[in-house]
PyMOL Python script that loads the backbone (N, CA, C, O; Angstrom):
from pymol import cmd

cmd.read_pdbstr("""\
ATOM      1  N   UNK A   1       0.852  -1.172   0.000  1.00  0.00           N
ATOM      2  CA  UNK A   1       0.000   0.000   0.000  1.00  0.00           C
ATOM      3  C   UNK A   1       0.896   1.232   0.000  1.00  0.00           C
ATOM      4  O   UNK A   1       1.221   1.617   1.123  1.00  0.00           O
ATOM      5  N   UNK A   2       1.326   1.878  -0.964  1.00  0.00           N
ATOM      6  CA  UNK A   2       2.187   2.742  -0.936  1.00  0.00           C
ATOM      7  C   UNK A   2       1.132   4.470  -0.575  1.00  0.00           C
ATOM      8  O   UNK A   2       1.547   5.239   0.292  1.00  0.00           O
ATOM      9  N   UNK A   3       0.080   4.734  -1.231  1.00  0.00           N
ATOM     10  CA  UNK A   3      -0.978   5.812  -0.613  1.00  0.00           C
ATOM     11  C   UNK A   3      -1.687   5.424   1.016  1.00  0.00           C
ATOM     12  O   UNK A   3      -1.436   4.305   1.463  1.00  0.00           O
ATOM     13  N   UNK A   4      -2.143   5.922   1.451  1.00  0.00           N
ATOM     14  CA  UNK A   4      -3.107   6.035   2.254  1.00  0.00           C
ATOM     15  C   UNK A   4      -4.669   6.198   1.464  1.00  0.00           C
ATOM     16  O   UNK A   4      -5.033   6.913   0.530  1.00  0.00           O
ATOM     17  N   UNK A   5      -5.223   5.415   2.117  1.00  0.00           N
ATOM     18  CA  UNK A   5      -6.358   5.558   1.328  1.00  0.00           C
ATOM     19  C   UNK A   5      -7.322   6.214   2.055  1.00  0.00           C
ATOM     20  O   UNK A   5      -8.023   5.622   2.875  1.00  0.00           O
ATOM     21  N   UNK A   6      -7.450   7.818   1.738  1.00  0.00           N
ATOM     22  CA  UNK A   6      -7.700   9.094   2.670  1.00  0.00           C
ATOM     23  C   UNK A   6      -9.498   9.008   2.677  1.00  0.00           C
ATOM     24  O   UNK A   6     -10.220   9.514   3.537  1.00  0.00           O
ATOM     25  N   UNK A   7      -9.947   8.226   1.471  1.00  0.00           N
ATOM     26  CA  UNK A   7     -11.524   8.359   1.516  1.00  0.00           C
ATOM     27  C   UNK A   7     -11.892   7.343   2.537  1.00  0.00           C
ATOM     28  O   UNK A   7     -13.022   7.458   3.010  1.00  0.00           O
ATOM     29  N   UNK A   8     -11.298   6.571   2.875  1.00  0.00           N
ATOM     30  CA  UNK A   8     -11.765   5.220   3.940  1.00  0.00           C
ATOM     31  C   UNK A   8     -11.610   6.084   5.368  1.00  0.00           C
ATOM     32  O   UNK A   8     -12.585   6.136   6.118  1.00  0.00           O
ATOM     33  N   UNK A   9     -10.528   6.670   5.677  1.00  0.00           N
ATOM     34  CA  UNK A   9     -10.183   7.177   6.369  1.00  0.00           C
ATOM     35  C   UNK A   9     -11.418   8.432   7.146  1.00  0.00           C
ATOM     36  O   UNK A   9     -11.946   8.656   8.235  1.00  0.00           O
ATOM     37  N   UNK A  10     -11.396   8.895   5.956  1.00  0.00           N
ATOM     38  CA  UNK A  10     -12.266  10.446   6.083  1.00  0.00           C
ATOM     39  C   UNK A  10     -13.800   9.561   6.089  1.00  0.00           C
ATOM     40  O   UNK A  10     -14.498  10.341   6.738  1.00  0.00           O
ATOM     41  N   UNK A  11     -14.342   8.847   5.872  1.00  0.00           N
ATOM     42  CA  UNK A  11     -15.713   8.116   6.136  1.00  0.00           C
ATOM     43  C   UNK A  11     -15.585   7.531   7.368  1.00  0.00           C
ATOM     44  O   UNK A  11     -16.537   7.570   8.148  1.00  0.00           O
ATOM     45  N   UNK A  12     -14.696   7.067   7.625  1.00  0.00           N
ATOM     46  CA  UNK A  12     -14.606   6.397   9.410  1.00  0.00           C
ATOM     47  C   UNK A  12     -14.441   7.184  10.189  1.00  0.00           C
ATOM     48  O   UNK A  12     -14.272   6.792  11.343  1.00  0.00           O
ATOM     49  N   UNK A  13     -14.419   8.468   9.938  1.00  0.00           N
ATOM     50  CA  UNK A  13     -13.763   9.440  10.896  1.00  0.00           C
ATOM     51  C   UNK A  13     -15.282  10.136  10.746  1.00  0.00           C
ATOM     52  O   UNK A  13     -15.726  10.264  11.887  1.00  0.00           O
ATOM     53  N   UNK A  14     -16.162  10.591   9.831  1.00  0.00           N
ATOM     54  CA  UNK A  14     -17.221  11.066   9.469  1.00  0.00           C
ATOM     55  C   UNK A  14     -18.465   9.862   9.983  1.00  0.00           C
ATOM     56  O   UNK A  14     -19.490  10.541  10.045  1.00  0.00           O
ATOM     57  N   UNK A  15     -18.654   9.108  10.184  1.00  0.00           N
ATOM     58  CA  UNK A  15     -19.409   8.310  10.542  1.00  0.00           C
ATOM     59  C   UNK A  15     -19.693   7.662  11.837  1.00  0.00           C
ATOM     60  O   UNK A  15     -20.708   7.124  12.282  1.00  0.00           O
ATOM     61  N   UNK A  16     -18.192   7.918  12.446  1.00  0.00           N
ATOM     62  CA  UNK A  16     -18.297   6.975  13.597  1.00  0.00           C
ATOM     63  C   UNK A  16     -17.426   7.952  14.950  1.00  0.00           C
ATOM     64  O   UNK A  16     -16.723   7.469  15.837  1.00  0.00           O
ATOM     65  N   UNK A  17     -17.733   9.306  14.749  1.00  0.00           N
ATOM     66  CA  UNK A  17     -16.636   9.965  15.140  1.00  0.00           C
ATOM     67  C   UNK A  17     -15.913   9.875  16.924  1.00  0.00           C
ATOM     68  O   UNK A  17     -14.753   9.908  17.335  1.00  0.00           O
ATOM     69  N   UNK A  18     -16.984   9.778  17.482  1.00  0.00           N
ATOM     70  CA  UNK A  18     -16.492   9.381  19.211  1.00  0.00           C
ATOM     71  C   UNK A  18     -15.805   7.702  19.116  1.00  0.00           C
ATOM     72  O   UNK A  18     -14.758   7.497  19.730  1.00  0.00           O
ATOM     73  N   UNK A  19     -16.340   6.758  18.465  1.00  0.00           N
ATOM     74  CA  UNK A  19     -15.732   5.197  18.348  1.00  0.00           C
ATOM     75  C   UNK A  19     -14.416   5.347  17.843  1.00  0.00           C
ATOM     76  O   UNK A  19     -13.483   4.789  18.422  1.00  0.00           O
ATOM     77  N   UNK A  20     -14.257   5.942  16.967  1.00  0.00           N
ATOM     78  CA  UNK A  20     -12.817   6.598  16.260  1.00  0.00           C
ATOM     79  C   UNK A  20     -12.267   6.854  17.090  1.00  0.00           C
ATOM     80  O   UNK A  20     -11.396   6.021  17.345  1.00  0.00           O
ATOM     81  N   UNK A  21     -12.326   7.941  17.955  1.00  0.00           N
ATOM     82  CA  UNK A  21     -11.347   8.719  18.620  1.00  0.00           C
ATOM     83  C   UNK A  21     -10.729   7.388  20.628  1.00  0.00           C
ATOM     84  O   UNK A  21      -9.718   7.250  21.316  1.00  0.00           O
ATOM     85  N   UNK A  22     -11.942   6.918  20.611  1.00  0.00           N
ATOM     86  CA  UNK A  22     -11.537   6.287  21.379  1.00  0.00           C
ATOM     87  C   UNK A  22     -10.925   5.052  21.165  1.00  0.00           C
ATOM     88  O   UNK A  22     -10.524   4.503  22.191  1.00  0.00           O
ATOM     89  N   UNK A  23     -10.731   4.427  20.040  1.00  0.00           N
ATOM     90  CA  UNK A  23     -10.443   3.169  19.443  1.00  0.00           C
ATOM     91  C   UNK A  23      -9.111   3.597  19.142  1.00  0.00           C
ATOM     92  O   UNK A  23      -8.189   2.781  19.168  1.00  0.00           O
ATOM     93  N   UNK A  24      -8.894   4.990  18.815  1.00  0.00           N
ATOM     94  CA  UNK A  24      -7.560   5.387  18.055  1.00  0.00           C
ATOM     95  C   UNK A  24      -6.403   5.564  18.820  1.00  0.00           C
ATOM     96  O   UNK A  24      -5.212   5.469  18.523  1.00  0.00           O
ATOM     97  N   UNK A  25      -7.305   5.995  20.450  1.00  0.00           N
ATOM     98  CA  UNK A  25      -6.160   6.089  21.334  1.00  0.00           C
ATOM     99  C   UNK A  25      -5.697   4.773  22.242  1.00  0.00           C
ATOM    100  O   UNK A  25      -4.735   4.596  22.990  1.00  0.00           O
ATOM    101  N   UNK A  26      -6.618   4.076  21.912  1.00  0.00           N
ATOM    102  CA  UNK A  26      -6.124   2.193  22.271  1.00  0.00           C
ATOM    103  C   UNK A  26      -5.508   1.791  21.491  1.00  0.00           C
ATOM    104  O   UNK A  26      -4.360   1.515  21.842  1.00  0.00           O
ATOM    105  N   UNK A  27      -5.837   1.556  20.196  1.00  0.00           N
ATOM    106  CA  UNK A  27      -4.662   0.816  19.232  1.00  0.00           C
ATOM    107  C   UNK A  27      -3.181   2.011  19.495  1.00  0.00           C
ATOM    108  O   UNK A  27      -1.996   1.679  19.497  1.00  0.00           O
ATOM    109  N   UNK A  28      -3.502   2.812  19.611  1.00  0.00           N
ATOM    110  CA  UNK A  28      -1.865   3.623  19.682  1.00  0.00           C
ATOM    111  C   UNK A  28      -1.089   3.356  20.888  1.00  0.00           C
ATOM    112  O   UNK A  28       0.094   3.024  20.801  1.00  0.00           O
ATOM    113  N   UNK A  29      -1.512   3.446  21.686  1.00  0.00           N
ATOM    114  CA  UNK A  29      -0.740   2.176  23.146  1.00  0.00           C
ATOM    115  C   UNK A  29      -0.691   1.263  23.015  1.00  0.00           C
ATOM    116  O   UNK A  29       0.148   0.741  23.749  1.00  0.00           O
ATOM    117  N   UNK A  30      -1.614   0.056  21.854  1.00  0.00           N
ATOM    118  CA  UNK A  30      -1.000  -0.878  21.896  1.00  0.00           C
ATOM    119  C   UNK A  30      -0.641  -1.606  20.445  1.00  0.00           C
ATOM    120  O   UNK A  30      -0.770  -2.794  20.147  1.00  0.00           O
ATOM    121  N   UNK A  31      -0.252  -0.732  19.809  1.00  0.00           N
ATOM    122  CA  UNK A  31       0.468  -0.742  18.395  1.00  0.00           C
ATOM    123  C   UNK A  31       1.338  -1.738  18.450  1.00  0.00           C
ATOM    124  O   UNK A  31       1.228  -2.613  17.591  1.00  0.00           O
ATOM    125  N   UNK A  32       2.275  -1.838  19.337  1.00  0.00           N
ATOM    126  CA  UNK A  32       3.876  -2.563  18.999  1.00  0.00           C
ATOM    127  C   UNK A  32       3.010  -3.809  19.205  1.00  0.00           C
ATOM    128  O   UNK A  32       3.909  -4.501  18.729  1.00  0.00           O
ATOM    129  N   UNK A  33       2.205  -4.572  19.449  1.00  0.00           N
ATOM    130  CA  UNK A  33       1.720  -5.358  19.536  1.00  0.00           C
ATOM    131  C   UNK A  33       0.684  -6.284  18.386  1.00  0.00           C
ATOM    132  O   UNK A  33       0.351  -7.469  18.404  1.00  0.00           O
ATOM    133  N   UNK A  34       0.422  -5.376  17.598  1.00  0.00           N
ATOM    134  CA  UNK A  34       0.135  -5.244  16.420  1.00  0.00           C
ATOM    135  C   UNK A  34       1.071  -5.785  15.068  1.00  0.00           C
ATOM    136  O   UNK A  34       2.167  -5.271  14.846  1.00  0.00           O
ATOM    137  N   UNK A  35       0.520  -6.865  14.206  1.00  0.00           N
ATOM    138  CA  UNK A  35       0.980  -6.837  12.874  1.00  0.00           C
ATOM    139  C   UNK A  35       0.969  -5.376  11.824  1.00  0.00           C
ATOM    140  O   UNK A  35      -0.085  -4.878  11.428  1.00  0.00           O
ATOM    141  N   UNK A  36       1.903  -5.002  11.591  1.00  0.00           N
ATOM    142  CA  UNK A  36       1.410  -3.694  10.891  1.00  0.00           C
ATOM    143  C   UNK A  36       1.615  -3.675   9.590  1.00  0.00           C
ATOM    144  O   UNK A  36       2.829  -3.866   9.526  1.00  0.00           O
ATOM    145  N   UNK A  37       1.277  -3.583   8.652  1.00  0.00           N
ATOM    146  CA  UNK A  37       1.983  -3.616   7.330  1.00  0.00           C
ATOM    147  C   UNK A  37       3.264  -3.339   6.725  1.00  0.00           C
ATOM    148  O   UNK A  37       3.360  -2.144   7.003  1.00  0.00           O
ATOM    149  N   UNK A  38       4.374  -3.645   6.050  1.00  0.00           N
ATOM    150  CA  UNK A  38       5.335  -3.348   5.639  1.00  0.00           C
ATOM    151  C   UNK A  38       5.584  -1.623   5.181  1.00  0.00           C
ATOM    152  O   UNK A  38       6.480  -0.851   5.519  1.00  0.00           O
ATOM    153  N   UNK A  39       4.298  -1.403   4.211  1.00  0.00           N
ATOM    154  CA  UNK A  39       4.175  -0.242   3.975  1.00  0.00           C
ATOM    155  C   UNK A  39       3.868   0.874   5.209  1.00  0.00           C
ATOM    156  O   UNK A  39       4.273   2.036   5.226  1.00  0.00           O
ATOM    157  N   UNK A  40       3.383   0.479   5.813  1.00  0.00           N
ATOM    158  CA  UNK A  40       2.589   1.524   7.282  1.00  0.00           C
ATOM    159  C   UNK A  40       4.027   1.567   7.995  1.00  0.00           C
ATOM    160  O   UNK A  40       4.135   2.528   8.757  1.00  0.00           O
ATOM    161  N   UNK A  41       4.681   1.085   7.948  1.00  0.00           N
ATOM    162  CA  UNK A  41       5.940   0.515   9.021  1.00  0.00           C
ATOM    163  C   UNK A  41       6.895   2.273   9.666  1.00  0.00           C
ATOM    164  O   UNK A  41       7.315   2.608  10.773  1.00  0.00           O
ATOM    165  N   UNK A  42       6.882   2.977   8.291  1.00  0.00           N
ATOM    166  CA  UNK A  42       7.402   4.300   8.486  1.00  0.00           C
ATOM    167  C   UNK A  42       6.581   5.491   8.814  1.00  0.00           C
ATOM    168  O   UNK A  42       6.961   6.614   9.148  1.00  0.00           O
ATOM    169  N   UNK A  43       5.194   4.956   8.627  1.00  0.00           N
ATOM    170  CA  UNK A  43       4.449   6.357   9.252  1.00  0.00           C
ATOM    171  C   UNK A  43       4.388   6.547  10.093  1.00  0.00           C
ATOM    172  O   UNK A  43       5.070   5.933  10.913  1.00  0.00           O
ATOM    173  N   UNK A  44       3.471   7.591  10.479  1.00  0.00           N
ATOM    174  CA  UNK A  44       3.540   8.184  11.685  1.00  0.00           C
ATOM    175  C   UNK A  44       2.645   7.218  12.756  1.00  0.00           C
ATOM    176  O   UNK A  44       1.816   6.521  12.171  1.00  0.00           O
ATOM    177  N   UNK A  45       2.671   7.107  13.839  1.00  0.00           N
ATOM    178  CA  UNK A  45       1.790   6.269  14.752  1.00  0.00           C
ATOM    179  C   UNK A  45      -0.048   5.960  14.735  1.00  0.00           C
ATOM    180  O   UNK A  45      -0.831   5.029  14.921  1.00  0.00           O
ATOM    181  N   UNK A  46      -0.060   7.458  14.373  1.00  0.00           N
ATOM    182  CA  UNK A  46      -1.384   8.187  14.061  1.00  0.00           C
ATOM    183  C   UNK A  46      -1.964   7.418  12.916  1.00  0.00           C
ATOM    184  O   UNK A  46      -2.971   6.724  13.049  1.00  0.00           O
ATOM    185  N   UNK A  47      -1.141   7.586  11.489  1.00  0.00           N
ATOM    186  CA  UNK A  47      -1.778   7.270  10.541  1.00  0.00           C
ATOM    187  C   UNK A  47      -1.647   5.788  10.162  1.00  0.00           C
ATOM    188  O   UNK A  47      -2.366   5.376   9.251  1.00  0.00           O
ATOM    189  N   UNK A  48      -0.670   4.821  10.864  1.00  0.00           N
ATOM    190  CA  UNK A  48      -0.983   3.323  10.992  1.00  0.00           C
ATOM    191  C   UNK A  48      -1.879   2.967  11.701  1.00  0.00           C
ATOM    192  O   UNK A  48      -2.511   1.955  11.400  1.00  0.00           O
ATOM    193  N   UNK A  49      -2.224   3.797  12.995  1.00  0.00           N
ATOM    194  CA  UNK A  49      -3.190   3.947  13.855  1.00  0.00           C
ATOM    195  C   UNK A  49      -4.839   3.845  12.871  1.00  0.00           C
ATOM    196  O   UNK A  49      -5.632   2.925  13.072  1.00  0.00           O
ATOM    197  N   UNK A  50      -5.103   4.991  11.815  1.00  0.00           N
ATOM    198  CA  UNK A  50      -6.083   5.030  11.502  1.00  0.00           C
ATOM    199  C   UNK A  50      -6.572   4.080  10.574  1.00  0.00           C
ATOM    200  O   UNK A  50      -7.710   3.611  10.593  1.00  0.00           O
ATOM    201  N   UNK A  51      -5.187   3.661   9.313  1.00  0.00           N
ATOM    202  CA  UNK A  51      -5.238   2.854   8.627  1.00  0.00           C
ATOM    203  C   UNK A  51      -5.452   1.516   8.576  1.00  0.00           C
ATOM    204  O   UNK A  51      -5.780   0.845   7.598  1.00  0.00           O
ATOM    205  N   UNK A  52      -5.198   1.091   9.943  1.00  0.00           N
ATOM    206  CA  UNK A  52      -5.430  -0.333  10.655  1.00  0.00           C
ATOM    207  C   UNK A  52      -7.118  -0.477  10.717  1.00  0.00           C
ATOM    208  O   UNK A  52      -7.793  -1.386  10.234  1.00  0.00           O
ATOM    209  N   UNK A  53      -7.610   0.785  11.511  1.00  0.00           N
ATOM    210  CA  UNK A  53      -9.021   1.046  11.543  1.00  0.00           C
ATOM    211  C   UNK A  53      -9.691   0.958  10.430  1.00  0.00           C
ATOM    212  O   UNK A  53     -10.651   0.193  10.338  1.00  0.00           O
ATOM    213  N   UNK A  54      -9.307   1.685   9.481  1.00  0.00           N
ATOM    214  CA  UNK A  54     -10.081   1.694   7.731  1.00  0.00           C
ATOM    215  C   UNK A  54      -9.778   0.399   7.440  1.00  0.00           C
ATOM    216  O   UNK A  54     -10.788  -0.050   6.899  1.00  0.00           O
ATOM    217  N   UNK A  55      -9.069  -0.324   7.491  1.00  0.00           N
ATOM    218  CA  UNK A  55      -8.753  -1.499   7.127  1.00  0.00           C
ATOM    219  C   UNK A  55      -9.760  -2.800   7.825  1.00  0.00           C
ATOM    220  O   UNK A  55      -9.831  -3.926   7.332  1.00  0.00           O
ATOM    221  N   UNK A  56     -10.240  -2.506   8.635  1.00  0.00           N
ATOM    222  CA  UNK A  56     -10.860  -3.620   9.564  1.00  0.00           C
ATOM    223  C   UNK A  56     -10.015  -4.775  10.267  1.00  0.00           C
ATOM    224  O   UNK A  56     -10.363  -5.792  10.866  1.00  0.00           O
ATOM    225  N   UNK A  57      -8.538  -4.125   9.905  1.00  0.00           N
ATOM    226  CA  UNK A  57      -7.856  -4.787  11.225  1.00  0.00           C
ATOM    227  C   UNK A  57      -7.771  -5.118  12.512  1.00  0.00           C
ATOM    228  O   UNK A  57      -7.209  -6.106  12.982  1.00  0.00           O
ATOM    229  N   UNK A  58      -8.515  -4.012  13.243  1.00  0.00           N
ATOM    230  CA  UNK A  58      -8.924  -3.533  14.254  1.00  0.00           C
ATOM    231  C   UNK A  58     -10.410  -3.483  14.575  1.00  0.00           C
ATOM    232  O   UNK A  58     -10.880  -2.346  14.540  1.00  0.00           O
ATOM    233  N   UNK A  59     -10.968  -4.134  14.777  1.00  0.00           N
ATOM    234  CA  UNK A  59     -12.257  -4.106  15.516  1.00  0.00           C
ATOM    235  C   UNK A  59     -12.199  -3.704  16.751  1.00  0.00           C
ATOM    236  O   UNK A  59     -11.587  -4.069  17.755  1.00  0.00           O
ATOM    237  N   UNK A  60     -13.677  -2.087  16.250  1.00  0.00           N
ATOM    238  CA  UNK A  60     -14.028  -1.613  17.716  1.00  0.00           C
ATOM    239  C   UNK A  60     -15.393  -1.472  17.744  1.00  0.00           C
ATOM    240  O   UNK A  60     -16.012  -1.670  16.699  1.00  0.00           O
ATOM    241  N   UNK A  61     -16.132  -1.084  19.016  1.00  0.00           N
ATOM    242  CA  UNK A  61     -17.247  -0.881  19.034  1.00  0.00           C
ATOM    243  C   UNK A  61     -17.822  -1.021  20.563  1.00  0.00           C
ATOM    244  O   UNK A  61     -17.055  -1.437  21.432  1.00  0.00           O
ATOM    245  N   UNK A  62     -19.272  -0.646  20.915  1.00  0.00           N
ATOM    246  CA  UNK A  62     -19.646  -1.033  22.113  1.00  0.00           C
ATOM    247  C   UNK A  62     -19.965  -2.532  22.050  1.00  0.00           C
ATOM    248  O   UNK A  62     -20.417  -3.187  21.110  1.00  0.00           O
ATOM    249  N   UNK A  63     -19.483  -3.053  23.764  1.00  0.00           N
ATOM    250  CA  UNK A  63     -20.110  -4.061  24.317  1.00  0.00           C
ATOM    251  C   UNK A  63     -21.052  -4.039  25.115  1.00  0.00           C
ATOM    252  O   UNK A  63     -21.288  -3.190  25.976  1.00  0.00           O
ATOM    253  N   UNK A  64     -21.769  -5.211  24.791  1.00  0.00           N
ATOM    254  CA  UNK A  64     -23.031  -5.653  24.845  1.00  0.00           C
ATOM    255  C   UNK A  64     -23.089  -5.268  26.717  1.00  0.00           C
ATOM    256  O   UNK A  64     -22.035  -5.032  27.307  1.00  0.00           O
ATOM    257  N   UNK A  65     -24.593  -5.255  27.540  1.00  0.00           N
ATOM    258  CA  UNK A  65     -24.333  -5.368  28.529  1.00  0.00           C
ATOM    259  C   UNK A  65     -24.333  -6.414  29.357  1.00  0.00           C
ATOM    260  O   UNK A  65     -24.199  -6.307  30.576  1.00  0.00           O
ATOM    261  N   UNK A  66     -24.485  -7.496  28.737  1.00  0.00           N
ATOM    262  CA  UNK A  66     -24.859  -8.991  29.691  1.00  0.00           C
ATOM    263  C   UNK A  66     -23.162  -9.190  29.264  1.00  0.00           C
ATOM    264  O   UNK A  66     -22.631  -9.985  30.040  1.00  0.00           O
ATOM    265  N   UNK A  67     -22.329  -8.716  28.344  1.00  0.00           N
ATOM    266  CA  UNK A  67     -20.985  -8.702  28.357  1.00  0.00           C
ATOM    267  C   UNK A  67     -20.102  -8.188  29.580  1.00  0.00           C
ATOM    268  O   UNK A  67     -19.420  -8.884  30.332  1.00  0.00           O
ATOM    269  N   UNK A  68     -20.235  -7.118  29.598  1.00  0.00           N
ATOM    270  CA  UNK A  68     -20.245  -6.239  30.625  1.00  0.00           C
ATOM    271  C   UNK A  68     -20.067  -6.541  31.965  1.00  0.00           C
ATOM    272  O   UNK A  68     -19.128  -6.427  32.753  1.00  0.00           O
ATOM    273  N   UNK A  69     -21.920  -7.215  32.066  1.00  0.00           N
ATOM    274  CA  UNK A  69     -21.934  -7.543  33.453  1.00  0.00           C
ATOM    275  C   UNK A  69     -21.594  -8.771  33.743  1.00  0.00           C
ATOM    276  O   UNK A  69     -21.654  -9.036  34.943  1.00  0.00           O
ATOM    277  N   UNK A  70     -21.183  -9.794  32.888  1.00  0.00           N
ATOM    278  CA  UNK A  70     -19.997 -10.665  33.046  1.00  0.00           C
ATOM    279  C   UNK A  70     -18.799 -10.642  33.240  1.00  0.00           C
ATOM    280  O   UNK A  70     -18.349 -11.584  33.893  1.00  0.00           O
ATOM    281  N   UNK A  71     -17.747  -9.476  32.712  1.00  0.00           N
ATOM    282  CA  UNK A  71     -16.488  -9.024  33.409  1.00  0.00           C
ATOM    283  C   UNK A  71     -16.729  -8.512  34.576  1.00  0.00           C
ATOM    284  O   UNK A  71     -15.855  -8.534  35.444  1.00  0.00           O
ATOM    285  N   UNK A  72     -17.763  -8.048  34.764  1.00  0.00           N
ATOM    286  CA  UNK A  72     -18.219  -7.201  36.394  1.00  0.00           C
ATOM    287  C   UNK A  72     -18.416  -8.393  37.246  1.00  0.00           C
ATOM    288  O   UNK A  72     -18.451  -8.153  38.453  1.00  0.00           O
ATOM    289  N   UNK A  73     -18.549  -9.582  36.896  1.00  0.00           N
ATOM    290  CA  UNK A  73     -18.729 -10.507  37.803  1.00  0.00           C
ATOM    291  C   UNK A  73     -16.989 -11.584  38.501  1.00  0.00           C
ATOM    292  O   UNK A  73     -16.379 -12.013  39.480  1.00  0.00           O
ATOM    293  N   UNK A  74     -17.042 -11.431  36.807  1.00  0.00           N
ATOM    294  CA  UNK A  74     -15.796 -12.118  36.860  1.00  0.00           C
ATOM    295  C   UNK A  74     -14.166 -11.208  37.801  1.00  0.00           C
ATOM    296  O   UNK A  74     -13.214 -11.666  38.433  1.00  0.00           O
ATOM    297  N   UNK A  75     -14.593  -9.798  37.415  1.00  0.00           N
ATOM    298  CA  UNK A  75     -13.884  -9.114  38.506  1.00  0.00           C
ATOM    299  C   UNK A  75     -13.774  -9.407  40.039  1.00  0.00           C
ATOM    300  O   UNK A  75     -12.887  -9.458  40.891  1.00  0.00           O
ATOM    301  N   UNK A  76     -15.561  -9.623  39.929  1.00  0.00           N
ATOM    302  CA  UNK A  76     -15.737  -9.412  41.627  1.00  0.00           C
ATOM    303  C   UNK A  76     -15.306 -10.532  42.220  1.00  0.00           C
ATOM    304  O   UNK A  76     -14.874 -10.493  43.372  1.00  0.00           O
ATOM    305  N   UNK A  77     -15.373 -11.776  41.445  1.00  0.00           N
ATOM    306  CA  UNK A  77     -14.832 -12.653  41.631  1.00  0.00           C
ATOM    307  C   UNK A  77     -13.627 -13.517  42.127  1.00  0.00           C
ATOM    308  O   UNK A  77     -13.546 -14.535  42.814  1.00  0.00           O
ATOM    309  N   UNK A  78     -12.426 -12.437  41.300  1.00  0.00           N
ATOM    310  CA  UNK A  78     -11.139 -12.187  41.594  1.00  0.00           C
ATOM    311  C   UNK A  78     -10.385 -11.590  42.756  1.00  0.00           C
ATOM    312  O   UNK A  78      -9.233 -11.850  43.104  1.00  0.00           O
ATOM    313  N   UNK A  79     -11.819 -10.166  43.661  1.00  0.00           N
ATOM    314  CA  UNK A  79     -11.153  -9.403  44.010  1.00  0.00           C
ATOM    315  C   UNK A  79     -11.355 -10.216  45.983  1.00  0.00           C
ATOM    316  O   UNK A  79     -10.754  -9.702  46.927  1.00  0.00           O
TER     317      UNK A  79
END
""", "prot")
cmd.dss("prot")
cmd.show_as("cartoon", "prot")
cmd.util.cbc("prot")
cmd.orient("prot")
């Protein structure tokens, strides 16, 4: 992938804009952890960050609440 592909980008950012911003600052803490593309390898954090997202590398979104209140259990469980 030598471009960025700025229309994927600019629709995920236009569509989903609070899921974006919070998804963007999780994958960026945990990037090095991440397969990243050869091409993405020199950009900036940000824009492997977003490109991963346009890509559907990265799945984000809300969880369910019977999800939820299963880690809430499984916490209490632990503590």
């Amino acid at each position: 992938m030598k471009d960025i592909e700025i229309a994927k980008i600019l629709y995920l950012a236009k569509s989903k804009k609070y899921e974006v911003a919070c998804a963007s600052f999780d994958v960026v803490d945990h990037l090095f952890k991440l397969d990243v593309p050869k091409g993405l390898k020199r950009r900036k954090s940000s824009v492997q960050t977003l490109s991963m997202l346009a890509d559907e590398k990265v799945k984000f979104g809300y969880d369910r609440k019977e999800a939820v209140a299963v880690a809430d259990d499984d916490e209490n469980e632990t503590d």
